[in-house]
N, C-alpha and C positions, 0 to 999 in steps of 0.2 A: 504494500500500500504506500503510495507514495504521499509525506510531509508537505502540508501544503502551509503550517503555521509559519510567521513571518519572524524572521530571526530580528533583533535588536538594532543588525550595524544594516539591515534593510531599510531606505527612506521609502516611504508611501508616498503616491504622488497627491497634487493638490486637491482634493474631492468638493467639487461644488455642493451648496446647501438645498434641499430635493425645493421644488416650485409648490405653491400651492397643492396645485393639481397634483401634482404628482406625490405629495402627505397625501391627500385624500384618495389616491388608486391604493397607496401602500397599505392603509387604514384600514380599507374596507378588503383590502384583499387577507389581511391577518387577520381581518375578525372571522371574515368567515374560515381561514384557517383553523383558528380559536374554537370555532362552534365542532368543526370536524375531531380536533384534537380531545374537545372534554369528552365526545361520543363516544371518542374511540377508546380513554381513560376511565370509561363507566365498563367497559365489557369484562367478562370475566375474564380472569388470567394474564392482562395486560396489563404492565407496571403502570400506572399513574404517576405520570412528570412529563406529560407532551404538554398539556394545557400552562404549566409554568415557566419552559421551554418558548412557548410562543410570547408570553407577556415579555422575558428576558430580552428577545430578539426586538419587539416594538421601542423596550426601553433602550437599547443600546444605539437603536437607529434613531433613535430622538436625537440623543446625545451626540451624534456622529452627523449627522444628515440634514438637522433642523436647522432652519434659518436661525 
């Protein structure tokens, strides 16, 4: 499996802040991820930690991506 995490002495290049539109495509496309994700953390046998997994990811892209 190839290491795709980004080593330290790595520079990231400049990433612009997402447009309106494009928070609100992101939004709604995690939410309804989010809906998929608890469904699938209700069934039997299936670890529960998708649904926490997806708020993480919203929250990092705030942080990251938000005007």
């Amino acid at each position: 499996m190839e290491n795709t995490e980004i080593s330290d002495q790595e520079v990231l290049p400049e990433i612009e802040p997402l447009t309106y539109n494009e928070q609100l495509i992101f939004l709604s496309a995690m939410s309804r991820e989010e809906e998929i994700c608890k469904n699938l953390d209700k069934e039997p046998d299936a670890p529960s930690f998708l649904t926490p997994i997806c708020k993480e990811i919203v929250r990092k892209v705030k942080a990251t991506l938000w005007q």
